[in-house]
C-alpha positions as CSV (number, residue, x, y, z in Angstrom):
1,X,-3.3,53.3,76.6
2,X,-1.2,56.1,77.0
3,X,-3.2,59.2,78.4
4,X,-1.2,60.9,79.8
5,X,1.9,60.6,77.2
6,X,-1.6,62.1,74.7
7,X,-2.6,65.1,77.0
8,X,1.5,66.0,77.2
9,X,1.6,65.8,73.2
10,X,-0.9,67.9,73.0
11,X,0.3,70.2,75.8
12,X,3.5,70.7,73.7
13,X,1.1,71.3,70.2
14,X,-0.6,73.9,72.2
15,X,2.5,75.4,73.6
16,X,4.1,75.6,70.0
17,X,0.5,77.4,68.6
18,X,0.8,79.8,71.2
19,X,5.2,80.8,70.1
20,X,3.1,80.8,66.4
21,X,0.9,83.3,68.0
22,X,3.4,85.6,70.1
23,X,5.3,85.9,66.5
24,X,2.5,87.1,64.6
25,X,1.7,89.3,67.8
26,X,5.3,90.8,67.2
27,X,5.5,91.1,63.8
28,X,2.1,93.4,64.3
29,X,3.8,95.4,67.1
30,X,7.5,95.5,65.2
31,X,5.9,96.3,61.9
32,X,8.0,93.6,60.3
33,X,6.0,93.3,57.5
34,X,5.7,89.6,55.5
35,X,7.9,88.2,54.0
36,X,10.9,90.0,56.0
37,X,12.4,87.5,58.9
38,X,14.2,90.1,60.4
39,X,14.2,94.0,61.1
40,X,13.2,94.5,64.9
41,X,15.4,92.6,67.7
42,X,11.9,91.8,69.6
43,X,10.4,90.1,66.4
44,X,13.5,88.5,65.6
45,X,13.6,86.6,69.1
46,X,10.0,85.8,69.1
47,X,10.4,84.4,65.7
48,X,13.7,82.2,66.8
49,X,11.6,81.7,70.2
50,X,9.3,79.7,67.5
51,X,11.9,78.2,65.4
52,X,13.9,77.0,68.0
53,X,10.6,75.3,69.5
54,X,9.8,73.8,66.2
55,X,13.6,72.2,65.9
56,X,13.1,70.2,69.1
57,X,9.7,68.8,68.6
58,X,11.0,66.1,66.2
59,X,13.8,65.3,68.4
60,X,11.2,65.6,71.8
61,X,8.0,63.5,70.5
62,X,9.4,60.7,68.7
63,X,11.4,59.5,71.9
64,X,8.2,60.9,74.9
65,X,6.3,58.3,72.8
66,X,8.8,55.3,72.7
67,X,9.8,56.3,76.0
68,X,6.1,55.4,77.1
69,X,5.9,52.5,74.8
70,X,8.7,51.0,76.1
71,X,9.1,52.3,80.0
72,X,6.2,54.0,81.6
73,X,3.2,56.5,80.2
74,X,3.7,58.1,83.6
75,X,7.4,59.2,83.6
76,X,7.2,59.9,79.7
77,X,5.2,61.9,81.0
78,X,6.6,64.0,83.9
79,X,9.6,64.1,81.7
80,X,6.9,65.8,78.9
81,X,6.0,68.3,81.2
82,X,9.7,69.0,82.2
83,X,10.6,69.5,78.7
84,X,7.4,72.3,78.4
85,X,8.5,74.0,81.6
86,X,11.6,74.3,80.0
87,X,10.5,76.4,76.9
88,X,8.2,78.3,79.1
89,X,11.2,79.1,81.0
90,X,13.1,79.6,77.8
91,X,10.1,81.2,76.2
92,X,10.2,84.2,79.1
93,X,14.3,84.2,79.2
94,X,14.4,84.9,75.2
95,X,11.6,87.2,75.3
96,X,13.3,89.4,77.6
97,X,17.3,89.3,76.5
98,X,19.1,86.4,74.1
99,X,20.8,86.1,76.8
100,X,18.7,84.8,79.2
101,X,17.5,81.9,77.0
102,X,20.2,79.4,78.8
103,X,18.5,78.1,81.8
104,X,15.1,77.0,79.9
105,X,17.0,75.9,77.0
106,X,19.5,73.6,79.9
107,X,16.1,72.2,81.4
108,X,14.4,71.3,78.5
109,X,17.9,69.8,76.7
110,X,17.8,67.5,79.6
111,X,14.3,66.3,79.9
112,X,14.7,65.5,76.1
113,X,17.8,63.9,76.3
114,X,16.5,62.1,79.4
115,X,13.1,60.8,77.2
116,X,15.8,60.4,73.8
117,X,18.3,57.9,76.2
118,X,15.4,56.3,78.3
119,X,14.1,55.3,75.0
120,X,17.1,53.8,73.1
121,X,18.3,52.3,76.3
122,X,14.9,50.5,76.6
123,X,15.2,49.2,72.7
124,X,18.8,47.9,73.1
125,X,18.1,45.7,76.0
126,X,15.2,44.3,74.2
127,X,17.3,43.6,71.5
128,X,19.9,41.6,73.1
């Protein structure tokens, strides 16, 4: 079983309802009305704050999952929750400047890159 790979899944799920949330929340506040996408540099970063979220989620579940299939449930993980600390930090970086997104967007580019490499390494040496 992998419980704790599941509670970091759905960690992430709640963590991308809540950027779903904050852009609504804008949008209200900018009055950036539907179906405009742009008009208000606040809305605008909440909205890529979302999007940007959204693009890594395939990358960042397919390989937490394998990862724990194929290493640990444990450090899949850890390395989860690194990856959500990182759009938290990105989350608050973005929200304040464009700027400021680098350092979340660094830490979480690593955990998935960690969880994406961890995975494929573990497949290839099963293969040969």
């Amino acid at each position: 079983m992998y419980h704790l790979t599941a509670l970091v899944t759905l960690l992430a799920i709640a963590f991308y309802f809540f950027t779903s949330i904050n852009v609504s929340r804008a949008r209200s506040r900018t009055g950036v009305k539907v179906p405009a996408m742009s008009g208000h540099p606040d809305f605008e970063r909440a909205f890529r704050i979302q999007m940007n979220t959204l693009e890594w989620m395939p990358i960042v579940l397919p390989a937490l999952w394998l990862f724990a299939a194929y290493i640990s449930d444990a450090i899949a993980a850890g390395l989860g929750t690194v990856w959500i600390i990182g759009r938290i930090v990105y989350f608050i970086g973005y929200s304040q400047a464009a700027a400021k997104r680098g350092p979340g967007f660094a830490i979480q580019a690593l955990a998935a890159i960690a969880l994406w490499a961890g995975a494929l390494g573990a497949v290839v040496l099963r293969l040969v």
